[in-house]
DOVOTI-29801 format. One record per residue (C-alpha): residue number from 1; x, y, z. Coordinates in steps of 0.5 Angstrom, whole numbers. Layout:
<recs>
REC num    px    py    pz
REC NUM     X     Y     Z
...
</recs>
This chain:
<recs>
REC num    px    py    pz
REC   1   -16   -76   237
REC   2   -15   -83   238
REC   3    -8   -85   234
REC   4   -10   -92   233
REC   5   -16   -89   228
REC   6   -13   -90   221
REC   7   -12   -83   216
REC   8   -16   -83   210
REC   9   -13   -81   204
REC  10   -14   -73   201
REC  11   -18   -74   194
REC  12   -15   -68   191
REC  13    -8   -70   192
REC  14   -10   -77   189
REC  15   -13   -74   183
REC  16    -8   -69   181
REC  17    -3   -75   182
REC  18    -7   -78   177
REC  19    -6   -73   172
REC  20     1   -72   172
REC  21     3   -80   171
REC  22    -2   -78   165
REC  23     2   -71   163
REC  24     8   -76   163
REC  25     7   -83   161
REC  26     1   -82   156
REC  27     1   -75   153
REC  28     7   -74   149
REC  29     6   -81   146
REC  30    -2   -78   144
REC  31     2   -72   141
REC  32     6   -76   137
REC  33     1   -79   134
REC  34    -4   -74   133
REC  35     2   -70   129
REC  36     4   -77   126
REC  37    -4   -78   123
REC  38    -3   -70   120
REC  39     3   -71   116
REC  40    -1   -77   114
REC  41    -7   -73   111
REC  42    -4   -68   109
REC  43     1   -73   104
REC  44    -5   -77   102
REC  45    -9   -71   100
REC  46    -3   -68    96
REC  47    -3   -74    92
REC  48   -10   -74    92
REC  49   -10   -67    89
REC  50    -4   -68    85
REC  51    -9   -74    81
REC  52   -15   -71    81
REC  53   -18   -68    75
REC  54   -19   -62    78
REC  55   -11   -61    78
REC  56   -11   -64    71
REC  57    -6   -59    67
REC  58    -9   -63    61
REC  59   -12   -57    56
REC  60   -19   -57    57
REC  61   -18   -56    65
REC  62   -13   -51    64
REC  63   -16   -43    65
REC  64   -21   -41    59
REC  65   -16   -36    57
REC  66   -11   -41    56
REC  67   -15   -47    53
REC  68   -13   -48    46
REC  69   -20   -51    44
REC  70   -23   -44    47
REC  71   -18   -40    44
REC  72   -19   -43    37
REC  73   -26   -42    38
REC  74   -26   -36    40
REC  75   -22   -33    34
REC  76   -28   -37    30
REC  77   -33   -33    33
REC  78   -29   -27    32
REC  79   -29   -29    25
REC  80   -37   -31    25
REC  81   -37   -23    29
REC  82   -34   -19    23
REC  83   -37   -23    17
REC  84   -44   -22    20
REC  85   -44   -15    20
REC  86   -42   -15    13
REC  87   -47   -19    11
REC  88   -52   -14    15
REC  89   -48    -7    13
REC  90   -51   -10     6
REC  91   -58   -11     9
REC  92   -58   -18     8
REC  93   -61   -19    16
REC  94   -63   -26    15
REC  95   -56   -28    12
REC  96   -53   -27    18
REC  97   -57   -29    22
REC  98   -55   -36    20
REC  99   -49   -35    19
REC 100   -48   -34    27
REC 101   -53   -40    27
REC 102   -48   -44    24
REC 103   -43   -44    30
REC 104   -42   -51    33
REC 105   -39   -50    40
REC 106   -43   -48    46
REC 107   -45   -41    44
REC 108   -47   -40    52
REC 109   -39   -39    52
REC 110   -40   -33    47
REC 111   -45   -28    49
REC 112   -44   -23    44
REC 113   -46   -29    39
REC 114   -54   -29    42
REC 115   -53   -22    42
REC 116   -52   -20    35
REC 117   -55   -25    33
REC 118   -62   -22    36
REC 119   -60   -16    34
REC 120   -60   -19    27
REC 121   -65   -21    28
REC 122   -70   -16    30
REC 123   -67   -12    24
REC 124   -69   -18    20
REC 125   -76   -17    22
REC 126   -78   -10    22
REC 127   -76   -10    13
REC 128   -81    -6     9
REC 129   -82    -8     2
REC 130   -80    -4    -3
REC 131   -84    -7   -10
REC 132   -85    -1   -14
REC 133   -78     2   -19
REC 134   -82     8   -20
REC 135   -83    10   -13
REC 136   -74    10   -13
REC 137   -72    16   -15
REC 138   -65    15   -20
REC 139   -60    22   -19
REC 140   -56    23   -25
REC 141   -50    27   -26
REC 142   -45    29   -31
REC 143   -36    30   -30
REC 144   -36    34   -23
REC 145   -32    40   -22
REC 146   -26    39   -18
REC 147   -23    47   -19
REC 148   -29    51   -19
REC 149   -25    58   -21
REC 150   -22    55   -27
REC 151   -29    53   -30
REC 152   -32    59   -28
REC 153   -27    63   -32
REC 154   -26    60   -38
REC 155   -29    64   -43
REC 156   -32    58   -49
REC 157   -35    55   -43
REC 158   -35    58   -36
REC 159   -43    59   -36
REC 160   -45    52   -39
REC 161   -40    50   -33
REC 162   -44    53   -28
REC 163   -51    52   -31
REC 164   -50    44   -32
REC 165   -45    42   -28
REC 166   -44    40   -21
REC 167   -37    41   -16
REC 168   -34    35   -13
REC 169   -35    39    -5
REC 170   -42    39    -7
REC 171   -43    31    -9
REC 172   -39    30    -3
REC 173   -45    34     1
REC 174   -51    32    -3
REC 175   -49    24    -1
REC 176   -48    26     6
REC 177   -54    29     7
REC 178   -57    24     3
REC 179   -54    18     8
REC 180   -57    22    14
REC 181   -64    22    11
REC 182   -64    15    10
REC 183   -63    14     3
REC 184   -59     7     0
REC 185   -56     6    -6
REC 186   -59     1   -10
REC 187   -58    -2   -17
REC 188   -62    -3   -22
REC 189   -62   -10   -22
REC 190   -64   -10   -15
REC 191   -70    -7   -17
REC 192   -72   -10   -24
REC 193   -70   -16   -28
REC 194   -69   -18   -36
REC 195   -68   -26   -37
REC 196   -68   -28   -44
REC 197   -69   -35   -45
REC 198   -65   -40   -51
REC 199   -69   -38   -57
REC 200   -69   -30   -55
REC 201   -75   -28   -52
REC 202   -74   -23   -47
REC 203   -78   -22   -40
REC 204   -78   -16   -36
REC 205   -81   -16   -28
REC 206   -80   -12   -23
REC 207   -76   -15   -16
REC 208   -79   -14    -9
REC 209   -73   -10    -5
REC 210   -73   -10     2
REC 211   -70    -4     6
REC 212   -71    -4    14
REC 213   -76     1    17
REC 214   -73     8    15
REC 215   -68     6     9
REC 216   -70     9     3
REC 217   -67     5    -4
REC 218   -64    11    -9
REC 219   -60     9   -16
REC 220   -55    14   -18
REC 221   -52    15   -26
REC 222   -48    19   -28
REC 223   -47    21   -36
REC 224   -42    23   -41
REC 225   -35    20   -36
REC 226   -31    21   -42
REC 227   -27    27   -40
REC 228   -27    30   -47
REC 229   -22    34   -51
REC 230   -26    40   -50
REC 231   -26    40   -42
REC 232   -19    39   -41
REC 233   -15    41   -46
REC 234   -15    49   -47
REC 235   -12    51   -53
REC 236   -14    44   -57
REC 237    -7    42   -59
REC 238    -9    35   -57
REC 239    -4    36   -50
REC 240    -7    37   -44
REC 241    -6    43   -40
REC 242    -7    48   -34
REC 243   -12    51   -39
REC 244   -17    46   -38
REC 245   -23    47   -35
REC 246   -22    45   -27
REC 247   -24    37   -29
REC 248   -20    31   -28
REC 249   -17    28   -35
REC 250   -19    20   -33
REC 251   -20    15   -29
REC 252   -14    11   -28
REC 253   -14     4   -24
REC 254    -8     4   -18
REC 255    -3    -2   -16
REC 256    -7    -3   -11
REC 257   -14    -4   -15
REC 258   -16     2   -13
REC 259   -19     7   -18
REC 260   -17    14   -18
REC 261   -17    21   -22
REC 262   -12    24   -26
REC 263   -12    32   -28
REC 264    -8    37   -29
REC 265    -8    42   -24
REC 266    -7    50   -24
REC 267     1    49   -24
REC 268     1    45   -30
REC 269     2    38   -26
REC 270    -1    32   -27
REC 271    -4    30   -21
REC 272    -9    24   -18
REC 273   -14    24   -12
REC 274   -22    24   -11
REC 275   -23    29   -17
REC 276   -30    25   -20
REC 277   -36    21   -18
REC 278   -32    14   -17
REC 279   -27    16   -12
REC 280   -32    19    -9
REC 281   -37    14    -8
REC 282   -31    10    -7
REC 283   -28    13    -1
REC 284   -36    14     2
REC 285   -38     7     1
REC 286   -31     5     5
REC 287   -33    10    11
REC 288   -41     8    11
REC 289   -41     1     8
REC 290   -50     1    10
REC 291   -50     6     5
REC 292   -49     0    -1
REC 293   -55    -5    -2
REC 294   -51   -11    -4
REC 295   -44    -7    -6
REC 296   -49    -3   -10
REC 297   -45     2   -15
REC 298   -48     7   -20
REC 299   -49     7   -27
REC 300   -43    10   -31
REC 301   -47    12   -39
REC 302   -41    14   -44
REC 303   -41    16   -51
REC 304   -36    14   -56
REC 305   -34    20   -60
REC 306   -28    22   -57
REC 307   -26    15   -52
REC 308   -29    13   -46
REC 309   -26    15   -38
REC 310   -21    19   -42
REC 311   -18    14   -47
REC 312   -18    16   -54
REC 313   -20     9   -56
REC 314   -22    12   -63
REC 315   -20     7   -69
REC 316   -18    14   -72
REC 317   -12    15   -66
REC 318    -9    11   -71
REC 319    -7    16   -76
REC 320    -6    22   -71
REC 321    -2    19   -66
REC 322     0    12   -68
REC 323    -1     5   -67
REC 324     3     5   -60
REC 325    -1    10   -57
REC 326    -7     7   -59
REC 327    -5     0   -56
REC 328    -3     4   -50
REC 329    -9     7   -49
REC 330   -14     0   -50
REC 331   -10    -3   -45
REC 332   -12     2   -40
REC 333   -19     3   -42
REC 334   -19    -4   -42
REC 335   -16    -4   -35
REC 336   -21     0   -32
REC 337   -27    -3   -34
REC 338   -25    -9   -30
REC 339   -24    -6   -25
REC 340   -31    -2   -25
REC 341   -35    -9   -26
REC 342   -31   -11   -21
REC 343   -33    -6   -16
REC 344   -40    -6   -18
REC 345   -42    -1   -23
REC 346   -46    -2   -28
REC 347   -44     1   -35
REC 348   -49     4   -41
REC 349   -49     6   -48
REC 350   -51    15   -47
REC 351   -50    14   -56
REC 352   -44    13   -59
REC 353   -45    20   -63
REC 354   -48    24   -56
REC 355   -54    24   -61
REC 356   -62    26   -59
REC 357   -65    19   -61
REC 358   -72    22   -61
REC 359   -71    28   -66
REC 360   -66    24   -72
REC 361   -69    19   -76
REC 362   -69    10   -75
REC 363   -63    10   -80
REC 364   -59    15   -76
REC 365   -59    11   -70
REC 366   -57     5   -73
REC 367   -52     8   -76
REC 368   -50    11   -69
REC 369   -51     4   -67
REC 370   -47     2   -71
REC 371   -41     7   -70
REC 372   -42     4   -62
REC 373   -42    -3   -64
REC 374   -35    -2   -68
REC 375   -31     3   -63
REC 376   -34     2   -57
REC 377   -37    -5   -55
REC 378   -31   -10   -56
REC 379   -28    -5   -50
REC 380   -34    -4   -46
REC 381   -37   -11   -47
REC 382   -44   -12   -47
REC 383   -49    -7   -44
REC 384   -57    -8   -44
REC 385   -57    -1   -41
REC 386   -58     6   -45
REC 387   -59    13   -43
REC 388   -62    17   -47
REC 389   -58    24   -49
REC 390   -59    31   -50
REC 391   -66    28   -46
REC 392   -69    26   -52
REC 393   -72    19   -51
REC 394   -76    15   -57
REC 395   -83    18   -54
REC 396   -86    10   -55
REC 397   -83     4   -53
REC 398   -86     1   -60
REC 399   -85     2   -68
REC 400   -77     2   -72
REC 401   -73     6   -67
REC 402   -75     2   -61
REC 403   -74    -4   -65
REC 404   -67    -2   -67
REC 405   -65    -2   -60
REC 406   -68    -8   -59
REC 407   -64   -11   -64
REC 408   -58    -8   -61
REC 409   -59   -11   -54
REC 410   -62    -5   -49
REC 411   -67    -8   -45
REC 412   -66    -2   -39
REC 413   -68     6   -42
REC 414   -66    11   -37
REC 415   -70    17   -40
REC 416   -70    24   -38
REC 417   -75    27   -33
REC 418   -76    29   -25
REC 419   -75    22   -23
REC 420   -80    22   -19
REC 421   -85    20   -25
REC 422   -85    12   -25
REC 423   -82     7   -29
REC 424   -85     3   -35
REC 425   -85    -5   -34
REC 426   -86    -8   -42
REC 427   -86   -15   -43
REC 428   -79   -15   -45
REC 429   -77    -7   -43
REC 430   -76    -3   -37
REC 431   -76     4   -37
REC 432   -74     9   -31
REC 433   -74    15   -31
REC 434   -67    20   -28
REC 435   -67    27   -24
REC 436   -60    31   -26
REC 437   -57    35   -21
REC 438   -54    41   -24
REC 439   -53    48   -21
REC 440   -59    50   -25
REC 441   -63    45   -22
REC 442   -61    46   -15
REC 443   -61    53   -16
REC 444   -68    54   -19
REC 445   -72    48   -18
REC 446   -70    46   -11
REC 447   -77    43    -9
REC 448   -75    37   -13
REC 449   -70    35    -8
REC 450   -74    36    -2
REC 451   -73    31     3
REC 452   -66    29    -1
REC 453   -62    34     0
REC 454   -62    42     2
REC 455   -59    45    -4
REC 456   -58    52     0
REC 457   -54    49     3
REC 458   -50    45    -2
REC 459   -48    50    -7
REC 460   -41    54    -7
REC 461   -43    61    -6
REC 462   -37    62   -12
REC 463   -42    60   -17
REC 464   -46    66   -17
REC 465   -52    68   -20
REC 466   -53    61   -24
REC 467   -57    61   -30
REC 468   -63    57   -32
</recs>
């Protein structure tokens, strides 16, 4: 090869000579940079986070649990929750309907408010119309018995006891079975009304009650809450004893509102507990609040003769036992019948005397009035409510003894039956008929409780054979 020929240079080293002045002069500078503008981004973005209202610790952007408005509401949904079901619990449907309509906040944030609320509603919707008093069925009973051996053996009234009267075990059953059969305790001012106007006239009317589907309203009374001597004190020395017949001895208010029973038991001591109707009702009601209708109670109908709810009020315990005790037993009884009123209970007259109005004449009634008005009313107050005793009402709701009657305030009858006959709405009367429930009828008429309560199942095997 000729050596004047000049050598061409190689490609390849030329191109590798390149890359590497590159690697050495340019990229380390690039690298830096890169990682200059990283540091860039990264700090800009850290500010930018710590500005923006994603970041914001202000309250309403914190988490829902810990957001003082969502807290604060929160509790007042709870609030609105609990109110709306005691509301429903007395069937007032609609009520709590608005009730959880009034809520202010975003409800979407509370689903459980929708959810009530349309089960409420549905409820609301599905009320059935109850417009005839003489369709609801009034179950009457006398002081219950709470040591069934002790009645049995008491040798004046053991029979009478087993006959008439009904233990607290089977009352407490017979509600039972009658909140599973779908029964609801109302009151006689829910089905019925008596308005007097400013110059006296009366107007009586019947009310619509509405139940939902399957309820079935029902009115309780029980007659002769007095506790007299003869149940209580065995050998009649004006003290109670152990000789009594297995009843309470009277309904006493507790410190904290509550009503009790007292009694004296087997022992001789004096002991309280749910030994009556009250207590009981008391205690079932709690555990079953749909049971009541509006805080609906029962009728509680008391002679006069020998006191009421176990106080002797009786002017003539003056002379016996002195005017402190007289004042001491007032104040009690007037304790208590507060404490009725305010839990509910409706109170009547059942006649001063626990006279047959239908078999003595106009002048004794009046005089039995008159005997009620003196002794009675100032302590029990007003009552337009008379059960009539010994079942003997006054036959017709017209002529001089319903007059008397009228004159004395009575604008509701209670009358002795099978509860199940109807009622009578007059002008200015409501008469209503009461089934009593007695270990006699449970035993020899139970078909009359069909669809109520089972009296098989109900009465003590104790009891024997019961007498009609």
């Amino acid at each position: 090869m000729d050596e004047s020929i000049q050598r061409q240079p190689n490609p390849r080293r030329r191109r590798k000579t390149r890359m590497q002045i590159f690697k050495e002069a340019y990229l380390p500078t690039i690298i830096f940079g890169i990682a200059v503008v990283l540091i860039l981004v990264f700090i800009i973005g850290a500010l930018s986070r710590g500005s923006s209202p994603e970041a914001d610790p202000s309250p309403e952007n914190t988490a829902p649990t810990e957001n003082p408005v969502y807290v604060q509401q929160a509790q007042q949904v709870q609030q609105l929750l609990a109110q709306a079901k005691a509301l429903a619990d007395d069937y007032q449907f609609q009520e709590a309907v608005a009730l959880l309509d009034s809520f202010a906040g975003d409800k979407s944030v509370f689903p459980e408010l929708a959810y009530k609320r349309g089960e409420y509603a549905q409820q609301a919707s599905q009320m059935v119309v109850w417009s005839d008093p003489g369709k609801i069925t009034n179950l009457s009973f006398h002081s219950l018995i709470v040591d069934l051996d002790r009645a049995l053996a008491n040798t004046s009234y053991g029979t009478s006891y087993n006959k008439n009267f009904v233990t607290t075990s089977e009352f407490t059953k017979i509600l039972e079975q009658l909140y599973a059969n779908g029964y609801v305790l109302v009151s006689l001012d829910d089905i019925t009304t008596c308005t007097t106007d400013a110059v006296g006239n009366t107007t009586c009317q019947a009310r619509t009650l509405y139940l939902p589907l399957g309820k079935k309203p029902l009115l309780l009374t029980q007659t002769n809450v007095n506790y007299y001597t003869y149940m209580i004190d065995g050998d009649e020395d004006g003290v109670i004893d152990k000789g009594n017949g297995g009843f309470a001895s009277k309904l006493v208010v507790k410190a904290d509102g509550s009503i009790t029973c007292e009694m004296v038991d087997a022992n001789g001591g004096t002991v309280t507990g749910d030994f009556d109707l009250v207590p009981i009702l008391e205690r079932f009601i709690a555990e079953h609040p749909d049971f009541s209708y509006k805080g609906a109670r029962a009728i509680l109908a008391v002679t006069g003769y020998d006191g009421i709810f176990g106080y002797r009020i009786n002017s003539s315990v003056k002379d016996t036992k002195g005017e402190a005790y007289y004042a001491q037993q007032v104040f009690g009884a007037k304790k208590l019948v507060e404490a009725l009123r305010q839990k509910g209970y409706e109170l009547a007259c059942y006649t001063y005397y626990n006279w047959a109005y239908g078999k003595i004449s106009a002048q004794e009634i009046q005089s039995d009035l008159k005997a009620w008005n003196t002794e009675i009313a100032p302590i029990l107050g007003d009552t337009n409510i008379l059960a009539f005793a010994q079942s003997s009402d006054i036959g017709s709701y017209s002529g001089t003894k319903f007059n008397l009657l009228q004159s004395a305030g009575f604008r509701y009858y209670l009358d002795f039956g099978d509860g199940r006959s109807g009622s009578q709405i007059g002008s200015n009367f409501i008469s209503h008929q009461r089934l009593l429930v007695t270990g006699s009828t449970m035993t020899h008429s139970a078909s009359l409780f069909a669809g109520m309560f089972d009296p098989a199942s109900i009465l003590e095997s104790r009891r024997g054979s019961v007498p009609r």
